[in-house]
Every structure is written in structure tokens, then in C-alpha cells.
C-alpha positions in Angstrom: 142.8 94.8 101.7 139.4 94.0 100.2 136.5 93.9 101.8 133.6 92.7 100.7 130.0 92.5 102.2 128.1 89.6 100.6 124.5 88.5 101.1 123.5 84.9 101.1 119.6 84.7 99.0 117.4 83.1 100.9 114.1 81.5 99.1 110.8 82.3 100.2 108.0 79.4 100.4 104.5 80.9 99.3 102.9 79.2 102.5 100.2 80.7 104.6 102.7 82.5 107.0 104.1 84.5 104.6 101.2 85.4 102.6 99.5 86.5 106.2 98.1 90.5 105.1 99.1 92.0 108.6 102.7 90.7 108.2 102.8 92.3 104.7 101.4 95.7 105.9 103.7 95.8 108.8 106.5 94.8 106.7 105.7 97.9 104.0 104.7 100.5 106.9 108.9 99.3 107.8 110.0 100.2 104.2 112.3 103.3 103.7 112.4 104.1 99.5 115.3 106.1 100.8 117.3 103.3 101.4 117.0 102.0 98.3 119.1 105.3 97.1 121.2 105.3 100.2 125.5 105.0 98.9 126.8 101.6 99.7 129.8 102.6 101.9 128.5 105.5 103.8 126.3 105.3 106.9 122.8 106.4 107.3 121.9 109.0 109.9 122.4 107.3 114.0 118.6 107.2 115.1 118.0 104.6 118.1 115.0 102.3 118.1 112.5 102.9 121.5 110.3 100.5 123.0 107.4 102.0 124.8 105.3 100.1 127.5 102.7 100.9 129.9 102.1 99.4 132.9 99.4 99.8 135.6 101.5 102.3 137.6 103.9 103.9 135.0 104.5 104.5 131.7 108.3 103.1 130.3 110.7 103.8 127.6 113.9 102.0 126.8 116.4 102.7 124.0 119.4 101.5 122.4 122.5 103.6 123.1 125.1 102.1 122.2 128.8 104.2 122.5 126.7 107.6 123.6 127.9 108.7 127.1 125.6 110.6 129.7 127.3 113.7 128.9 125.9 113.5 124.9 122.3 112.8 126.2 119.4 115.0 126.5 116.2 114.8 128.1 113.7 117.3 128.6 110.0 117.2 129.6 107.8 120.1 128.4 104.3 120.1 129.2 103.1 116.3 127.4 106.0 116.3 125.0 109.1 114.0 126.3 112.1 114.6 124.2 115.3 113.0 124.2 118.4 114.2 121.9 122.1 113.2 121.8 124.5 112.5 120.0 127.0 109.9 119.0 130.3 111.2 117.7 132.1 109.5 115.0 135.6 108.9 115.7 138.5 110.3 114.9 141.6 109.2 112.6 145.1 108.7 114.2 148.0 109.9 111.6 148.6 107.0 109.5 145.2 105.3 109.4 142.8 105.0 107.3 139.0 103.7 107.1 138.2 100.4 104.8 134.9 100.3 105.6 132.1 102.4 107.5 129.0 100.8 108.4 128.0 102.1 112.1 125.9 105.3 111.7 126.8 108.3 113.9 125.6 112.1 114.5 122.9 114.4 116.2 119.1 112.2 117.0 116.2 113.7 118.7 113.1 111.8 119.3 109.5 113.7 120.8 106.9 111.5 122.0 103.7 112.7 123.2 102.4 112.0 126.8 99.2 111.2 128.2 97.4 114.0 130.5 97.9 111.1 133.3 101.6 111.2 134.1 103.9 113.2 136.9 106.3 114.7 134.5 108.3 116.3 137.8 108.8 112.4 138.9 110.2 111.2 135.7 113.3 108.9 136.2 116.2 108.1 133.4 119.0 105.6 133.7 122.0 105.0 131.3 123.4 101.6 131.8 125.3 99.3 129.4 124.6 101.6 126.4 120.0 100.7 127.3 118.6 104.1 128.3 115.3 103.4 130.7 112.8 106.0 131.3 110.5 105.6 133.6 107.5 107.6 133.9 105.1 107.3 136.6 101.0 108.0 136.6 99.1 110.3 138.8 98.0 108.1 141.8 94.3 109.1 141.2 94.4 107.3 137.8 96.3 104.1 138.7 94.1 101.0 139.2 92.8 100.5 142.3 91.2 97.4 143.8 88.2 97.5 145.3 87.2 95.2 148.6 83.7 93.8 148.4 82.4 93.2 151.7 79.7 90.1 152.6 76.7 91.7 154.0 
């Protein structure tokens, strides 16, 4: 059996758009010269991609888990500094088979993220559904927008 993983080229235009400076920084920031050396074949270290948005009233994290079960997932809160750490395990070989190809990354991940003073860590909420984690963490009451009734005098 062969296998073989092909790229189509794709032409750039020199327009505008792709000449834009903040697109070009964004796209070096993205760069990895490790990959470059990385073996063809064998799969980089598993490390899931987090978005993080705030809202008026909390603060919320969702990752990508695909294939990690609750029991593999770790989350922890201590003092500002939300962790979470897991792992996704690779597999193993029945008698008789073999691998062709590996592409799907796998192992031990921990990611840290630093909180704001304004969150209630002891309310923090995490669910596991469909492979998305969501985290949500809430704000202290006394730092959430409030509105504020004019009255007609």
C-alpha cells in the first residue's frame, strides 16, 4: 500500500490584500522554524488551540478536544493562574496490524493562562461536550457593568 500526501501549489497574486503588513506580521508571529525540521511521518506534540473571550459578566475559554475523555482532563485554579492539562493517548496496535501512516498528534498538553484580579475562581464552571471544552469564568459582581437610571428632575 502506498500512500502518498501531495500538495496542490497554489499561486499568489501580488494585490493589495496580500501585501496588507498586519496580515504578514500575523502570519510570521504563526511561524514555527521547528516545523520546518519536523520528520515527515511522525506527528508533532498534541497541543489544542483556545479561544478566549470576555464578556460583560464572565470571562470564557473554549478548546478543541478531540478523542480526550473527562477522566484524561485536568483543571486547576491557583490563585490568577488557570491551568488545564491532559492527555490524549495514542492507540494501541492489535497483533497483526501495522501503521501506514501517522498524522494525528497525541501525548501530555498543559496550558496556564493568567487571570485578571476580577474573577470568582471558586465559581469557575467546565463542560466537556462533543470533544469542545467550555470554561466559563465569572467576574466579581462589583466589577460587572452596571446601568445607571437617570431620573427627570
Amino acid at each position: 500500500m502506498t500512500i502518498l500526501r501531495t500538495r496542490t501549489p497554489q499561486a499568489v497574486p501580488a494585490t493589495a490584500a496580500s501585501l496588507e503588513p498586519f496580515r504578514l506580521m500575523r502570519d510570521f508571529l504563526r511561524w514555527d522554524p521547528l516545523l520546518d525540521y519536523s520528520t515527515p511521518g511522525v506527528p508533532t506534540a498534541f497541543m489544542p488551540s483556545f479561544d478566549v473571550k470576555e464578556s460583560p459578566d464572565a470571562y470564557q475559554f473554549r478548546a478543541d478536544l478531540p478523542g480526550i475523555l473527562e477522566a484524561d482532563l485536568e483543571i486547576s485554579l491557583e490563585g490568577s493562574r488557570l491551568t488545564v492539562a491532559g492527555k490524549r493517548d495514542e492507540g494501541t496496535l492489535l497483533e497483526g496490524e501495522r501503521i501506514h501512516l501517522a498524522e494525528r498528534s497525541h501525548g501530555r498538553f498543559s496550558r496556564t493562562f493568567t487571570l485578571p484580579e476580577d474573577v470568582e475562581g471558586e465559581k469557575v464552571v467546565a463542560e466537556l461536550r462533543n470533544g469542545v471544552l467550555t470554561l466559563m469564568v465569572p467576574k466579581r459582581p462589583e466589577v460587572r457593568p452596571r446601568k445607571i437610571s437617570v431620573s427627570l428632575g
